[in-house]
C-alpha positions as CSV (number, residue, x, y, z in Angstrom):
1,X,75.6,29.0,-3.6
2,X,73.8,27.1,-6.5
3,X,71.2,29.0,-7.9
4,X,67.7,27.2,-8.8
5,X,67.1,26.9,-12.6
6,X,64.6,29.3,-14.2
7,X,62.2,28.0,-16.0
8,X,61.9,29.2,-19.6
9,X,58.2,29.3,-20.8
10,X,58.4,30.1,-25.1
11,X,54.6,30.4,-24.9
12,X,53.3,34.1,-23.1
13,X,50.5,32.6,-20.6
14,X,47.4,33.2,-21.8
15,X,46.6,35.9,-19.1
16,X,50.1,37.9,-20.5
17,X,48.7,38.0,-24.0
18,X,44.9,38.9,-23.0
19,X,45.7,41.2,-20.4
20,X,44.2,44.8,-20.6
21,X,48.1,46.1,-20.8
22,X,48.9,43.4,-23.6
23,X,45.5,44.5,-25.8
24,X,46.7,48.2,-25.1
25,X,50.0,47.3,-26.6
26,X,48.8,45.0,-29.5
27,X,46.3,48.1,-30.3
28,X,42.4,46.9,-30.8
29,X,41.0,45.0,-28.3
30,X,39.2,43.2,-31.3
31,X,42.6,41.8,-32.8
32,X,42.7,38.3,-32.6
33,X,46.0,36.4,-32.0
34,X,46.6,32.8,-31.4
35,X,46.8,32.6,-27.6
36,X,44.0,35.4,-27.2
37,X,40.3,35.7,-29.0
38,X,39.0,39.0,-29.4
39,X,36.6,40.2,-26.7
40,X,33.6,39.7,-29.5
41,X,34.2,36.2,-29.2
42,X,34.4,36.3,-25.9
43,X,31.2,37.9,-24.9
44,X,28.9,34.6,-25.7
45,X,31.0,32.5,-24.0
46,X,30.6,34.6,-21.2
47,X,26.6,35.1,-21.1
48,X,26.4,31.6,-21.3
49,X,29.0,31.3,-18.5
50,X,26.6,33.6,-16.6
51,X,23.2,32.9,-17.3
52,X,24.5,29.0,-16.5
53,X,25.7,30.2,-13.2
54,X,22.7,31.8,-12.2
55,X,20.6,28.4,-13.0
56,X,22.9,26.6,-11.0
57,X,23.0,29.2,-7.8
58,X,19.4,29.3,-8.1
59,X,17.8,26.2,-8.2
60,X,14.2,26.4,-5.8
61,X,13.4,29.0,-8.2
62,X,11.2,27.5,-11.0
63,X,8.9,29.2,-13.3
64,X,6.4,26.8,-12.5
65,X,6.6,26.0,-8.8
66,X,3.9,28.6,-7.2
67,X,6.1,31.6,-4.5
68,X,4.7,31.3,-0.8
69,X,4.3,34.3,0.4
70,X,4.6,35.0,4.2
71,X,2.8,38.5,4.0
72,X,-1.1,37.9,5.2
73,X,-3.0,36.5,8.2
74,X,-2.2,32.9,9.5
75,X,-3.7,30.5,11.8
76,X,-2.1,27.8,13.8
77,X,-2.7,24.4,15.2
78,X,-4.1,25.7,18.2
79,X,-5.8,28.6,17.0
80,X,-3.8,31.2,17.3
81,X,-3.4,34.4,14.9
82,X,-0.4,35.8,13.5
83,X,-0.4,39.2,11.0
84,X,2.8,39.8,8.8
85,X,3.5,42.6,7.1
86,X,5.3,42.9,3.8
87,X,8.6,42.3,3.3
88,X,11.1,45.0,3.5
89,X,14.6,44.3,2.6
90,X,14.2,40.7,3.7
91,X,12.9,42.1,6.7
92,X,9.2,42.0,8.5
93,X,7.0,43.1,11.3
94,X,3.6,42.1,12.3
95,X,1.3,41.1,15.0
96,X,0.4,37.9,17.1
97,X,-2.6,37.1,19.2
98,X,-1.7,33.5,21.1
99,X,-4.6,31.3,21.8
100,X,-2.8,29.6,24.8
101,X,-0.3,31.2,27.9
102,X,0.8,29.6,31.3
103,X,0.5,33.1,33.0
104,X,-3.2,34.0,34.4
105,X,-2.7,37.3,32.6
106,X,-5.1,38.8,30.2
107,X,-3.8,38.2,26.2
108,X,-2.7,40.8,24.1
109,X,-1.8,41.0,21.2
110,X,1.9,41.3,20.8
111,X,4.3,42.8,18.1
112,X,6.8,40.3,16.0
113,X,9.5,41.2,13.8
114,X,11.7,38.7,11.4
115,X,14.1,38.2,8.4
116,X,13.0,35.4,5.5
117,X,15.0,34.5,3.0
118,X,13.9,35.4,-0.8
119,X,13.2,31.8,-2.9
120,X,9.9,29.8,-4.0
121,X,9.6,28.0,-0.6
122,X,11.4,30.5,1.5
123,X,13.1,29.7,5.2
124,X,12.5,32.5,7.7
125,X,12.6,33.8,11.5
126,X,10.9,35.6,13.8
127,X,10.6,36.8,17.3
128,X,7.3,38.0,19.4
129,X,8.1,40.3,22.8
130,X,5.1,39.4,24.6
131,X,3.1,42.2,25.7
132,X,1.1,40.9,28.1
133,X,3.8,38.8,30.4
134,X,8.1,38.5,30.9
135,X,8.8,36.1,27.9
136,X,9.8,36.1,24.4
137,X,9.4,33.3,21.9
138,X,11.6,32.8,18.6
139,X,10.3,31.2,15.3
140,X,12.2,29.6,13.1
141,X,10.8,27.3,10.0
142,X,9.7,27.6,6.2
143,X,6.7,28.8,4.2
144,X,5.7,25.5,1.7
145,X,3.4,25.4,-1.0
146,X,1.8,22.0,-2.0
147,X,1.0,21.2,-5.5
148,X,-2.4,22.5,-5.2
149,X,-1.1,26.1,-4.1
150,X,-1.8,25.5,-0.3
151,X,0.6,27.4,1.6
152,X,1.5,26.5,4.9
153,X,4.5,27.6,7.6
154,X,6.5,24.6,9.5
155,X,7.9,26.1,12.5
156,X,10.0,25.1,15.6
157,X,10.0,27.7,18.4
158,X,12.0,28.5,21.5
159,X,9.8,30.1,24.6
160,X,12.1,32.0,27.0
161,X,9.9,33.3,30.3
162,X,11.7,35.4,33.4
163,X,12.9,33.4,36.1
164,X,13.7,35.0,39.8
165,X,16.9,33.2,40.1
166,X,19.9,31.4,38.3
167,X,19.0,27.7,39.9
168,X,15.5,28.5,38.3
169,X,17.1,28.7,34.5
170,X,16.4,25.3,34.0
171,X,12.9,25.6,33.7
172,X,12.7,29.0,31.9
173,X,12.8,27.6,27.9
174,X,10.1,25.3,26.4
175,X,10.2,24.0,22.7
176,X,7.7,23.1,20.3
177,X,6.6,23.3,17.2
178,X,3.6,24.8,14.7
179,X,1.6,24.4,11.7
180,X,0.1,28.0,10.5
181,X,-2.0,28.0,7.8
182,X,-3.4,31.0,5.7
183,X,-6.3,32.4,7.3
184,X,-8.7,33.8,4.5
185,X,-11.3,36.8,5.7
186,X,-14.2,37.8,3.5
187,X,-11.7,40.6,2.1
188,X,-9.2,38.3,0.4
């Protein structure tokens, strides 16, 4: 049997010579050495590294692009009237009063909860359980703010109602989409 050659490496890695064991054994972990700076030198490199990083992971966020908040009263295309709460952990509840049904059932006003992501212009979710008839309705879309601090929710929705039977399913889901925009009272 012929055994491989071993490769003979004259230079330690750089990870031998840095490594918390190696400093331990060279003493100070301040002592410079060819392969390995000392950790003072090291620290700028790395806040740069960091802070660099973060600019680069974060790039909606701008110091002078205005937040849109979701937290407030909105109004939509066809006049209905959402509440959300504030934001909990990414997470929200609030009410909504639809301005439109199919059923011949009084409106209520019905609960929604949802989840939004935290940036300037930020993408969120939410579902209403519709008090007042058998369907539920998903939201999904994202809050934008214009150049003149507008704010104003795209959305795209999913309506599920109850259907009797399986060969009915096909007609249970309608899609659409809305347009809320911030609905100011004489308190705000």
């Amino acid at each position: 049997m012929v055994e491989p050659p071993r490769l003979h490496n004259p230079t330690p890695d750089r990870a031998a010579t840095c490594s918390p064991v190696a400093i331990k054994r060279r003493g100070s972990p301040a002592r410079s050495t060819d392969t390995c700076p000392p950790a003072a030198e090291m620290v700028p490199t790395t806040s740069l590294l960091l802070l660099l990083g973060l600019a680069l992971l974060a790039p909606g966020l701008s110091a002078d692009q205005p937040q849109c908040v979701l937290t407030g009263n909105w109004t939509n295309d066809l006049g209905s009237n959402m509440t959300i709460g504030k934001l909990s952990n990414g997470e929200f509840a609030g009410t909504y009063h639809t301005a439109v049904t199919t059923t011949k059932k009084e409106i209520k006003i019905s609960p929604l909860v949802g989840t939004q992501h935290s940036n300037t212009q930020p993408t969120f979710g939410f579902t209403v359980n519709w008090n007042f008839t058998d369907s539920t309705t998903v939201f999904t879309g994202q809050c934008f703010v214009d150049e003149h601090g507008k704010e104003t929710l795209k959305t795209m929705w999913l309506l599920r109602s109850h259907v009797d039977s399986i060969e009915d399913d096909w007609k249970a889901t309608m899609v659409g989409t809305n347009t809320f925009t911030r609905l100011h009272t004489h308190l705000e």
